[in-house]
RODO-2510 file (C-alpha; in nm, 4 decimals, decimal comma):
residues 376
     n   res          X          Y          Z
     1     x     0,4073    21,3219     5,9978
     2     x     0,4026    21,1454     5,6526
     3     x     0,7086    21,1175     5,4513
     4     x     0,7825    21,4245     5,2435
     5     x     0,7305    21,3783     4,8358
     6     x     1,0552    21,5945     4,7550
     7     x     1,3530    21,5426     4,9602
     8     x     1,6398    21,7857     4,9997
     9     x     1,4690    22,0172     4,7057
    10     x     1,5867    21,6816     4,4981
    11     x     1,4609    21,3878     4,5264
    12     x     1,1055    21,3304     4,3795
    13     x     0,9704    21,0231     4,5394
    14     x     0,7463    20,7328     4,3761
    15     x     0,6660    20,4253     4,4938
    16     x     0,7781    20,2353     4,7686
    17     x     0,9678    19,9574     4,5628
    18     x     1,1250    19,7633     4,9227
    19     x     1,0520    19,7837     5,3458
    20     x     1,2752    19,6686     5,5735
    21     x     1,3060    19,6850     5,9536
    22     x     1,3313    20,0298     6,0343
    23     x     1,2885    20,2198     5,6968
    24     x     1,1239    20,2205     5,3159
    25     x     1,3080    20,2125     4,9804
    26     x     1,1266    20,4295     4,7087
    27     x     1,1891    20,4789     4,3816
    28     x     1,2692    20,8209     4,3014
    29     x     1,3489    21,0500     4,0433
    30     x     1,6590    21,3047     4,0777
    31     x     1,5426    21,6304     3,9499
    32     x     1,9005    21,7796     3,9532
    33     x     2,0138    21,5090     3,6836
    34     x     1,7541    21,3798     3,5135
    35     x     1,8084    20,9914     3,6229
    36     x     1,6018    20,7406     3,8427
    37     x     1,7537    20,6594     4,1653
    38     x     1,6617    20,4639     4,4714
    39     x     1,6113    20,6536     4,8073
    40     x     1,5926    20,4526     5,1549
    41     x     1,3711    20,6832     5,4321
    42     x     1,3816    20,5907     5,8071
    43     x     1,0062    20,5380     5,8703
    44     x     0,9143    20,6595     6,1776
    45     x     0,9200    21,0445     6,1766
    46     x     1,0454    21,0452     6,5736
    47     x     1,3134    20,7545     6,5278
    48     x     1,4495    20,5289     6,7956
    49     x     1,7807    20,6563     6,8826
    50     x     1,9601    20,3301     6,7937
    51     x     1,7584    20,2985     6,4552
    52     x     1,8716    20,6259     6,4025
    53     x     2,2464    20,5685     6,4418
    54     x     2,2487    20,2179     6,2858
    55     x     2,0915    20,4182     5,9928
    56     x     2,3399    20,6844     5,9870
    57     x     2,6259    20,3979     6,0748
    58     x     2,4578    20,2605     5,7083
    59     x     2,5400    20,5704     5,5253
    60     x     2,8845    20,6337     5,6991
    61     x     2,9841    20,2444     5,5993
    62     x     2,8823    20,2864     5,2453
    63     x     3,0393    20,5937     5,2015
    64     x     3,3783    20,4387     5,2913
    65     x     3,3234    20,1471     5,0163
    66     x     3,3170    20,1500     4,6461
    67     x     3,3054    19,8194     4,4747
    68     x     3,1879    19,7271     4,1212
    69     x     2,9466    19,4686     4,3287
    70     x     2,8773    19,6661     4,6018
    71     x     2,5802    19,8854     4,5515
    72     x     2,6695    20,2728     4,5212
    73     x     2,5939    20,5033     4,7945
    74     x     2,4853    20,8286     4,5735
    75     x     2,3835    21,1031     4,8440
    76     x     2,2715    21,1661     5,1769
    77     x     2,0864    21,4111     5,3722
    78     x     1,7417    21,4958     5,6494
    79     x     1,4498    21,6114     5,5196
    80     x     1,2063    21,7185     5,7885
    81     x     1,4545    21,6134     6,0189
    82     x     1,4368    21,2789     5,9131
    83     x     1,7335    21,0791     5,7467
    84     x     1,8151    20,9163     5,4059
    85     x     1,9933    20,7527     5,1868
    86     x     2,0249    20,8419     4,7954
    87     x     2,1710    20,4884     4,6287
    88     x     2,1847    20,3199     4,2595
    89     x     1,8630    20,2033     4,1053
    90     x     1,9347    19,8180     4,0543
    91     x     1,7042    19,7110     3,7557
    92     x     1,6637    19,3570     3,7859
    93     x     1,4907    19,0602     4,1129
    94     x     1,7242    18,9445     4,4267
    95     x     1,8649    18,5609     4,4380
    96     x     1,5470    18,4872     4,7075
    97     x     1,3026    18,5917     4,4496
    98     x     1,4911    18,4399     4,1257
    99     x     1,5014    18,0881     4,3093
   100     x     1,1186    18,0949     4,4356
   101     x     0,9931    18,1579     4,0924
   102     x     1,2160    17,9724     3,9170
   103     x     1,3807    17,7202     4,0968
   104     x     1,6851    17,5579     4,2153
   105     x     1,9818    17,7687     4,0439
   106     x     2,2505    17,5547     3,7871
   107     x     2,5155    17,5189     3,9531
   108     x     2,7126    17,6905     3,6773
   109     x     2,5273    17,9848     3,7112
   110     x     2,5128    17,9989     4,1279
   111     x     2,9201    17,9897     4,1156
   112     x     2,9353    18,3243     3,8955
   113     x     2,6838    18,4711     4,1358
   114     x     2,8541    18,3317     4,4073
   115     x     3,2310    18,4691     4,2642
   116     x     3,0531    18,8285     4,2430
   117     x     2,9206    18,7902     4,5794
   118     x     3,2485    18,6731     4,7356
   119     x     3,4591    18,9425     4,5756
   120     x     3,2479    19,1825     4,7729
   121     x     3,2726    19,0293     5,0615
   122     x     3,6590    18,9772     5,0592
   123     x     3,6990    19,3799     4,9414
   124     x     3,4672    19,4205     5,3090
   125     x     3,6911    19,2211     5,4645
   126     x     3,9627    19,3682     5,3765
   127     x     3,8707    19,7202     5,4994
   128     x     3,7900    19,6108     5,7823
   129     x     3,3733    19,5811     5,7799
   130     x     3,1999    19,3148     5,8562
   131     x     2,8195    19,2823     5,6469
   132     x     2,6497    19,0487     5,9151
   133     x     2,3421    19,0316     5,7338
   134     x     2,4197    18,8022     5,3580
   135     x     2,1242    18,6430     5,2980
   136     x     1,9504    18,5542     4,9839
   137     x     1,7202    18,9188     4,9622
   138     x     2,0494    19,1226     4,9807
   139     x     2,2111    18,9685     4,6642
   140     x     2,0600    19,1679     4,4046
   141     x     2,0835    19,0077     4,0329
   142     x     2,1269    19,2940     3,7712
   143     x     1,9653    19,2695     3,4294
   144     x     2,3216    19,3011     3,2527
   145     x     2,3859    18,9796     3,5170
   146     x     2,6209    19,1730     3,7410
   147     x     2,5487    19,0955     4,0953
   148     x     2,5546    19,3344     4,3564
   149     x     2,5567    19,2797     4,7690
   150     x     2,3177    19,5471     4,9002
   151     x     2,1826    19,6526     5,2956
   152     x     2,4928    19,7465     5,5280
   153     x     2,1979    19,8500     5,7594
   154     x     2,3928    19,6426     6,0446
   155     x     2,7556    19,6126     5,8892
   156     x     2,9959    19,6649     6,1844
   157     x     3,3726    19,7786     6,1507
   158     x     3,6050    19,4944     6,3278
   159     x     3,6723    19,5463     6,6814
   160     x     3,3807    19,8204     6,7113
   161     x     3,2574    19,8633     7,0154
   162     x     2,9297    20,0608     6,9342
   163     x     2,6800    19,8343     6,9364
   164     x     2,3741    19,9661     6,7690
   165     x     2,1317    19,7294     6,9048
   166     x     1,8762    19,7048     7,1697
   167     x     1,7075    19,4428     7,3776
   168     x     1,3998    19,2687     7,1322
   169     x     1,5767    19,3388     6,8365
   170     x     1,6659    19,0699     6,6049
   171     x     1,9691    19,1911     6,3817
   172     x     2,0474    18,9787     6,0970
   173     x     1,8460    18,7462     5,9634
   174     x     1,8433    18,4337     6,1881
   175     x     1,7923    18,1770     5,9243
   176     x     2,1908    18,2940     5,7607
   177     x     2,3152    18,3329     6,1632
   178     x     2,6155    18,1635     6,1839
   179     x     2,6605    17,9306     6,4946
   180     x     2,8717    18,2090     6,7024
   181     x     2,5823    18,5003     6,6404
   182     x     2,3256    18,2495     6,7613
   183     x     2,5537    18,2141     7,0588
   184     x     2,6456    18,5534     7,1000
   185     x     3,0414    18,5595     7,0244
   186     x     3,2062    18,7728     6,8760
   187     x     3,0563    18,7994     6,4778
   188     x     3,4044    18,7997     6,2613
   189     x     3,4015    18,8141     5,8423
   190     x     3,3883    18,4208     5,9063
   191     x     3,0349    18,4643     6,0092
   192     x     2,9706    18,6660     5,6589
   193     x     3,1739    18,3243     5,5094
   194     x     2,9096    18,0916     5,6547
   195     x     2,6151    18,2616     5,5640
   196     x     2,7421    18,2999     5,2206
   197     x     2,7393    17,9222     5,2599
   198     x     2,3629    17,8887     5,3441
   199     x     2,2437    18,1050     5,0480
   200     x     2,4756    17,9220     4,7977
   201     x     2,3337    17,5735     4,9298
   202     x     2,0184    17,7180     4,9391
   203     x     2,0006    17,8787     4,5729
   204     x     2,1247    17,4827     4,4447
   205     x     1,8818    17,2951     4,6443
   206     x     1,5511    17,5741     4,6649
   207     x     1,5241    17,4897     5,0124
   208     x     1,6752    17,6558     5,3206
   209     x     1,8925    17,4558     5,5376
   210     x     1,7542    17,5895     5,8666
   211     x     1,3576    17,6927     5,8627
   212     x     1,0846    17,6828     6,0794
   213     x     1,0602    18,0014     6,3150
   214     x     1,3794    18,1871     6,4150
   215     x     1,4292    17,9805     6,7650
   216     x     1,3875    17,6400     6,5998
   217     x     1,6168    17,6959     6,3234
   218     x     1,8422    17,8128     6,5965
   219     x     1,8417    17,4975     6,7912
   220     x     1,8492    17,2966     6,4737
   221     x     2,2001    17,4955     6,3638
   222     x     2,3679    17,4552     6,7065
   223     x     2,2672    17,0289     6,6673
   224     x     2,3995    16,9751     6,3631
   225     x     2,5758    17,0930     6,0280
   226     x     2,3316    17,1876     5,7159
   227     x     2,2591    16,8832     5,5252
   228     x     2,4692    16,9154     5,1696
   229     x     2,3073    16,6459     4,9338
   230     x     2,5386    16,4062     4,7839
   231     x     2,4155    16,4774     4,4657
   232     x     2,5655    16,8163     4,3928
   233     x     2,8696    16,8489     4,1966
   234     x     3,1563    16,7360     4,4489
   235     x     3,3375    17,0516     4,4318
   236     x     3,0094    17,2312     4,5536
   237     x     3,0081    16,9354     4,8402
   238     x     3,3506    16,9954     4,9694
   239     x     3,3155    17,3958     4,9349
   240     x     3,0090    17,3929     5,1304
   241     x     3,1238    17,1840     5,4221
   242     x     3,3872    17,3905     5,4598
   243     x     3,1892    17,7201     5,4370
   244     x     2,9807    17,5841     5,7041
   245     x     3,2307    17,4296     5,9288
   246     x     3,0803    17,5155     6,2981
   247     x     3,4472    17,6538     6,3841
   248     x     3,4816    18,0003     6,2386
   249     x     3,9211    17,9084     6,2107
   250     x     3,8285    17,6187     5,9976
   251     x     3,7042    17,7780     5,7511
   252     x     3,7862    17,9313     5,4489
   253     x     3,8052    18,3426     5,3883
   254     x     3,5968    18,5396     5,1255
   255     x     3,9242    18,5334     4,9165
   256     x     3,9634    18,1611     4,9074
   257     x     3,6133    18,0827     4,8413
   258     x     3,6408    18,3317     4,5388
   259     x     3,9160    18,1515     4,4120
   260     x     3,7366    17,7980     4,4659
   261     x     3,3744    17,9389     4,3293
   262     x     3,5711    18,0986     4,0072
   263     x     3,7523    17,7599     3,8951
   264     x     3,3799    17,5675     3,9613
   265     x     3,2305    17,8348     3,7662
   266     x     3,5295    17,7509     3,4891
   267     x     3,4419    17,4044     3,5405
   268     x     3,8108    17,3409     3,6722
   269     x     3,7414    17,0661     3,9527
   270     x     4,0976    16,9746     4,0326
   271     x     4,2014    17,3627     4,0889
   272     x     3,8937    17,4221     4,2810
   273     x     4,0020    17,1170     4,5389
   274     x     4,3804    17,2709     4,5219
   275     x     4,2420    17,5841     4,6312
   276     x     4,0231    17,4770     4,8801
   277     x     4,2843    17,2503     5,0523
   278     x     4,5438    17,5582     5,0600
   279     x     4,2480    17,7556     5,2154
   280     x     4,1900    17,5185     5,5345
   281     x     4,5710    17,5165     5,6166
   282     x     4,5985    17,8451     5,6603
   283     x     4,2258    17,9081     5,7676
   284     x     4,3636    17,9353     6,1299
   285     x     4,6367    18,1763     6,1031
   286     x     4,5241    18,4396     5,8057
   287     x     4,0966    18,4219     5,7670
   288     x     4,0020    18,5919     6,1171
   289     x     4,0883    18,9706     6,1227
   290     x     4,1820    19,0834     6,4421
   291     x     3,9077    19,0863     6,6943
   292     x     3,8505    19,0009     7,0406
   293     x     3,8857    18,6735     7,0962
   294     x     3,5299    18,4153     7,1719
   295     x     3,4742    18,2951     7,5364
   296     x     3,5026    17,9574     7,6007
   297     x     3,5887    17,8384     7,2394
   298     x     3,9142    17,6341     7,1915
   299     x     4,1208    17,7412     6,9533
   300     x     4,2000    17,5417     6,6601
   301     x     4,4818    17,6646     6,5710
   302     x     4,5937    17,3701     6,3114
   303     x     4,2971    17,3017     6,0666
   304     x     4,2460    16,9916     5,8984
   305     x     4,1746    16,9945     5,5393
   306     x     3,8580    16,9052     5,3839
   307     x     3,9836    16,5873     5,2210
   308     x     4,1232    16,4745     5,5627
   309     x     3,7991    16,5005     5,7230
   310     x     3,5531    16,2469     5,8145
   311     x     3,1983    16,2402     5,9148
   312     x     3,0330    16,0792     6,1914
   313     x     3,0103    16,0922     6,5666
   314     x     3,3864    16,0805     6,6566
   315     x     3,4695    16,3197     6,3976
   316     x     3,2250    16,5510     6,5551
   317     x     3,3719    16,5301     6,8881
   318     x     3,6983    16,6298     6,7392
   319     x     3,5667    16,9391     6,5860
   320     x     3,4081    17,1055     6,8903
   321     x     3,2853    17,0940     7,2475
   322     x     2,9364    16,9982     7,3310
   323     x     2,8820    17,1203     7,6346
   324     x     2,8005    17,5120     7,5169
   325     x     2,5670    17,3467     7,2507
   326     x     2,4056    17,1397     7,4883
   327     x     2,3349    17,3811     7,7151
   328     x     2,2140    17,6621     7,3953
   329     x     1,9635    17,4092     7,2634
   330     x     1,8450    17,3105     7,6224
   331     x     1,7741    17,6769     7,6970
   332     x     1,6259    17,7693     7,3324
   333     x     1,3858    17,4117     7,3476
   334     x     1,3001    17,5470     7,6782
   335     x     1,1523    17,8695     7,5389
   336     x     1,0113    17,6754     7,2325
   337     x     0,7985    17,4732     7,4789
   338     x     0,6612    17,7717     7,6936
   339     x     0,5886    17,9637     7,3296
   340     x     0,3755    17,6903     7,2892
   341     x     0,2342    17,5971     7,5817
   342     x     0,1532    17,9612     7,7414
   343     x     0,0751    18,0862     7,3901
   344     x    -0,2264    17,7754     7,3689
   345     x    -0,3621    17,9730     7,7070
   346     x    -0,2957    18,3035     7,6543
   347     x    -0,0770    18,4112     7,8739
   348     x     0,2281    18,5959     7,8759
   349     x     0,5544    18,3938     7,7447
   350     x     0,8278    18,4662     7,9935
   351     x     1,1634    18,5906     7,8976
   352     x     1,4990    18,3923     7,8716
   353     x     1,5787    18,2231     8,2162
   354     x     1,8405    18,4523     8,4163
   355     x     2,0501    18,1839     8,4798
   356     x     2,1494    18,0910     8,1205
   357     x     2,5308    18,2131     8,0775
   358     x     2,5308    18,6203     8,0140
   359     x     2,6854    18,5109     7,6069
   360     x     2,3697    18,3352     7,5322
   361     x     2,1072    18,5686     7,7054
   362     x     2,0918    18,8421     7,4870
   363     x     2,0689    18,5784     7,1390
   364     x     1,8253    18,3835     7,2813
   365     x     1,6103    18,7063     7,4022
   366     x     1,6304    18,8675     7,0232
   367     x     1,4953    18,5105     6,9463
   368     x     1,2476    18,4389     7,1524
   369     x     1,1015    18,8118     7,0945
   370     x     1,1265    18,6940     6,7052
   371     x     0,9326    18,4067     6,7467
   372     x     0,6522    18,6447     6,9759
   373     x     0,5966    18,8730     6,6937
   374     x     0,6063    18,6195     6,4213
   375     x     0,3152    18,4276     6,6205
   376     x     0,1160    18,7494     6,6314
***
């Protein structure tokens, strides 16, 4: 069944102007009012029942949110029996393409971005929805230069228990994962804090922190922090390694790194290290919104600021346990080697061992399922 042309006696569709996952983007033209408008279609005409309700779970989020850098959820409705989603034409590129064509971003610039994209998250936040999915593509850059945080395809409420995923599906992007959704704990607006981190480091520097396929960039982010040249501004340095801290309490909340990303974007050094410092003492006791708590995580419940920090070996064995990220790169190297080796004959790569602990086997399986299709 091809996709219908008009949709709800409406929507005139155009041209497909984005794909994701599980469904197309078209431009479209809304005969009712006279005005262009973008229109997201699930794809397949006899939908997965979990594409189908993370799609619907899409347009039920939205609908709860309006947010000056959110984009706008217009309409919904089936056509044909299948589903979509009626939102604002945003005239303009996304931060991924801006920085391949032109380059490393000022970091002026990337801290007014930034601001815009951490006032959305912390308005999110604060009802209660986690986004799960920041990454460079979903930070849309208007013409006018308002920036807008766009795909709540996989956005989860805190505490939600239905989990619209299924085994061989990679949700997110796993170059953005944050250390616990590689690991499989429980994804908190922290996680949306950290990945804000990568694409911020990433728009100053042009390169990703983690790359290579999604497994290897999984070990690499469970081995060590993302490498934050000295020569950026140090108020980008310090934000950054916070940001990024591998322990979701340590770090700072959407509200605290729009505070710290406004005063850089002022050029106000000394109030952006003020506000980060406040952030980390607190970090522990006001960031994480209530949710159940990780497995087998300590819990840092006094954080050390930024300044007090040091880094090094013995500072990392402060900061965390080893033996969980011994044991997650250990199992994801093992499935790097037999992509390798099996793939060079032929044969069949074989699934995550059943013996790795039940928090990393369902991770590791989205990942090494990733890495399958990516080879193809």
């Amino acid at each position: 069944m091809s996709t219908p042309t008009l949709l709800g006696d409406r929507y005139q569709l155009g041209e497909v102007i984005g794909s994701g996952g599980m469904a197309d983007v078209y431009l479209a033209k809304d005969q009712l009012l006279g005005r262009e408008v973008a229109v997201k279609v699930l794809r397949d005409p006899e939908p997965d029942p979990t594409d189908r309700a993370r799609f619907m779970s899409e347009a039920r989020t939205l609908a709860g949110l309006n947010h000056p850098h959110l984009v706008t959820l217009l309409d919904a409705g089936t056509s044909s029996d299948r589903p979509f989603l009626v939102m604002e034409l945003v005239r303009g590129t996304n931060l991924g393409e801006a920085t391949r064509r032109g380059g490393p971003v000022p970091p002026r610039r990337m801290a007014e971005v930034g601001a815009q994209v951490a006032e959305a998250l912390a308005y999110v936040h604060d009802a209660g929805v986690v986004h799960r999915d920041v990454k460079p593509g979903n930070v849309l850059l208007r013409e006018d230069r308002r920036v807008l945080l766009a795909d709540f395809g996989i956005a989860r409420l805190v505490n939600d228990t239905a989990h619209h995923t299924r085994v061989g599906t990679t949700i997110g992007s796993p170059a953005y994962f944050s250390p616990e959704q590689v690991q499989g704990l429980a994804v908190t607006p922290a996680s949306d804090v950290y990945s804000l981190g990568l694409v911020l480091l990433e728009a100053l520097t042009g390169e990703r922190a983690y790359s290579g396929t999604p497994t290897e960039a999984a070990m690499a982010r469970l081995n060590r922090n993302p490498d934050i040249p000295s020569t950026l501004p140090a108020g980008w340095v310090s934000l950054l390694r916070a940001m990024t801290d591998p322990e979701p309490t340590r770090r700072p909340d959407a509200k605290h790194v729009l505070e710290r990303l406004r005063a850089l974007a002022a050029g106000d050094e000394d109030a952006a290290a003020t506000q980060l410092a406040d952030a980390t003492q607190v970090a522990g006791a006001t960031q994480m919104m209530p949710a159940a708590t990780p497995a087998a995580r300590p819990d840092p419940t006094t954080a050390t600021p930024v300044a007090a920090r040091t880094d090094g070996p013995a500072a990392d064995k402060r900061k965390r346990p080893y033996w969980p990220i011994a044991l997650g790169i250990a199992v994801v190297a093992a499935v790097v080697v037999a992509l390798v080796v099996l793939g060079n004959r032929g044969e069949t790569v074989p699934d995550v061992p059943q013996d790795v602990p039940s928090q990393l086997q369902d991770p590791l399986q989205e990942l090494h399922d990733s890495v399958e299709e990516a080879g193809q």
